[in-house]
C-alpha positions, 0 to 999 in steps of 0.5 A: 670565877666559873668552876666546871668539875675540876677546872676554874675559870674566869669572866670579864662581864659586861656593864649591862642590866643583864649583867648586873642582874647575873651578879645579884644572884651569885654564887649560883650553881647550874646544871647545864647541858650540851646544845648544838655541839656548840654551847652549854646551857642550864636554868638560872633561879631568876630571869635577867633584866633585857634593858637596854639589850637588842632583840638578839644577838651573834655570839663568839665563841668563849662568850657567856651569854643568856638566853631569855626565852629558857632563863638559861646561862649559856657559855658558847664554845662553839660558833652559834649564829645569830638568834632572837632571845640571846643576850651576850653577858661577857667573855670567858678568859682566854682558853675556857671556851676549850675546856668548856668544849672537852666536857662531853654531856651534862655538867655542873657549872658553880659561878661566884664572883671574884 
């Protein structure tokens, strides 16, 4: 369950290392910004295992992703190319990548597990 301000959310992740990572630090609350006008990211308290993850990846819009270089979560609202470092955790549910969208500026994102 993702909580942006009075929206919630949910997420189907991956059965990855990154992913597995990601859920051992739940819940966990991000600060994020606005990049691109096309994703939203922010610092997450501990780097995620790339095992097993290529070196980069093309993200569709409504995906959570990770970016290693920053630490950084990422929920993609936006169509973001391919770019080294990017790690695609999972998808948001079917309409959050709007919603995401509409929440012009910084933001603070609460992820817990259902």
């Amino acid at each position: 369950m993702i909580r942006l301000g009075d929206k919630r959310f949910g997420a189907v992740l991956d059965d990855s290392a990154a992913s597995r990572d990601l859920l051992r630090q739940l819940p966990v609350t991000v600060d994020m910004v606005d990049h691109g006008g096309v994703e939203k990211t922010g610092p997450l308290p501990s780097p995620l295992s790339l095992d097993g993850q290529p070196e980069g990846a093309d993200p569709d819009v409504g995906d959570v992703g990770y970016y290693a270089p920053g630490n950084d979560l990422v929920l993609y609202y936006g169509d973001q190319s391919y770019f080294a470092g990017i790690v695609v955790l999972g998808r948001l549910d079917d309409d959050a990548a709007r919603q995401v969208r509409e929440q012009d500026g910084p933001v603070t994102v609460t992820v817990e597990a259902r």
